[in-house]
C-alpha positions in Angstrom: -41.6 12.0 15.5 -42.3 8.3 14.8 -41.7 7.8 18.8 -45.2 10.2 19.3 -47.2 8.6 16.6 -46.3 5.0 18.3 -47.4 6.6 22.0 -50.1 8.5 20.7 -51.4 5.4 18.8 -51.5 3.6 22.2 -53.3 6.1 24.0 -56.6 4.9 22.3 -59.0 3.0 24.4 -56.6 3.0 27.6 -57.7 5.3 30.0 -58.6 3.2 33.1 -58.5 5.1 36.4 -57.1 2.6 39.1 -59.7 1.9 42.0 -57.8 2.6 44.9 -56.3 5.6 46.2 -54.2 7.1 49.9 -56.7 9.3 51.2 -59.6 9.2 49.1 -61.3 6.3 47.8 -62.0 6.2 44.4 -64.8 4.2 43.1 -65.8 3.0 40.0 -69.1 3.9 40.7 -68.3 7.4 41.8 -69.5 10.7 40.4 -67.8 12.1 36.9 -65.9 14.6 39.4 -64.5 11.8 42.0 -63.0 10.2 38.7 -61.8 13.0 37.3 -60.1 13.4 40.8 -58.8 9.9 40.5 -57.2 10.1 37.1 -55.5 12.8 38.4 -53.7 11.2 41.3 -52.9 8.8 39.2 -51.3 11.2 37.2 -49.3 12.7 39.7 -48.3 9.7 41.1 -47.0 8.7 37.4 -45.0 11.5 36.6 -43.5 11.7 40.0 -41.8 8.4 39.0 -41.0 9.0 35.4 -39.3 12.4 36.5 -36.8 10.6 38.8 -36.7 7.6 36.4 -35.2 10.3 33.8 -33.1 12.5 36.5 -33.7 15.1 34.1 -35.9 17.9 34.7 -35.1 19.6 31.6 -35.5 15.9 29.5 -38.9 15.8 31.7 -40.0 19.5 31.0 -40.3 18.9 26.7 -41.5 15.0 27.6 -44.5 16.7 29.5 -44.7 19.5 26.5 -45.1 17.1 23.7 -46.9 14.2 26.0 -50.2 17.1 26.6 -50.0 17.9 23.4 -50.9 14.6 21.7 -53.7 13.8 24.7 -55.2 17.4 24.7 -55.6 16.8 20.9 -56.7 13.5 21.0 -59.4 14.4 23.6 -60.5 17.5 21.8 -61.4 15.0 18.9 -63.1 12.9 20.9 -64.4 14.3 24.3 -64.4 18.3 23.4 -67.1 19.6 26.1 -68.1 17.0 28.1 -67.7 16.5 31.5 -65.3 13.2 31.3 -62.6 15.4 29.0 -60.4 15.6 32.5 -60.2 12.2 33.2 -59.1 11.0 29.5 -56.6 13.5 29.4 -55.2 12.3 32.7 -55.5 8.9 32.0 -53.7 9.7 28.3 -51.0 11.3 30.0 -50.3 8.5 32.8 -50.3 5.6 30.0 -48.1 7.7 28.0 -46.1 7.9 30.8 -46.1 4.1 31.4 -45.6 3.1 28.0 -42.3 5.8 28.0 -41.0 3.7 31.2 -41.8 0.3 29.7 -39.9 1.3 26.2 -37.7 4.1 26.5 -36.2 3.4 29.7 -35.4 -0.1 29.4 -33.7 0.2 26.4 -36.6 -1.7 24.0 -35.7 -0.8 20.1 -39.0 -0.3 19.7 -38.4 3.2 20.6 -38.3 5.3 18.1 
């Protein structure tokens, strides 16, 4: 429990979609639905790499369970309604993701 409080307290204020993308170029200038498309490549991309980082599909299956539950709360709160909802919960997830690879998998303490 202590390990979702830490990710979920890092989600704030992180969710960046990345510029560039195969096949369809995503601009930071773009339209709210050519983000929302971005941020979900992006999250694609990310769990593609966490899945085989784990070679688990079961360990991945509850990750993703309790990873959407903590960013579709946290976007309720914050975004409930508006257009940009899909983007910050695709940009939650991925850094939720990365911040899982950067502790969890490298063997940093600092996961709970």
């Amino acid at each position: 429990m202590r390990y979702l409080y830490l990710l979920a307290c890092l989600t704030f204020g992180l969710f960046i979609p990345s510029e560039a993308k195969a096949g369809f170029d995503c601009k930071r200038d773009g339209n709210q639905r050519e983000l929302n498309k971005c941020a979900d490549e992006d999250l694609s991309k990310s769990d593609l790499e966490l899945k085989e980082k784990l070679g688990n599909d079961e360990v991945f299956k509850k990750w993703r369970a309790g990873r959407d539950a903590i960013c579709d709360h946290i976007t309720k709160e914050q975004f409930n309604g508006g257009s940009i909802r899909p983007m910050m919960i695709a940009g939650c997830r991925s850094r939720l993701n990365s911040e899982a690879q950067r502790f969890c998998l490298t063997g940093d303490p600092k996961c709970g």
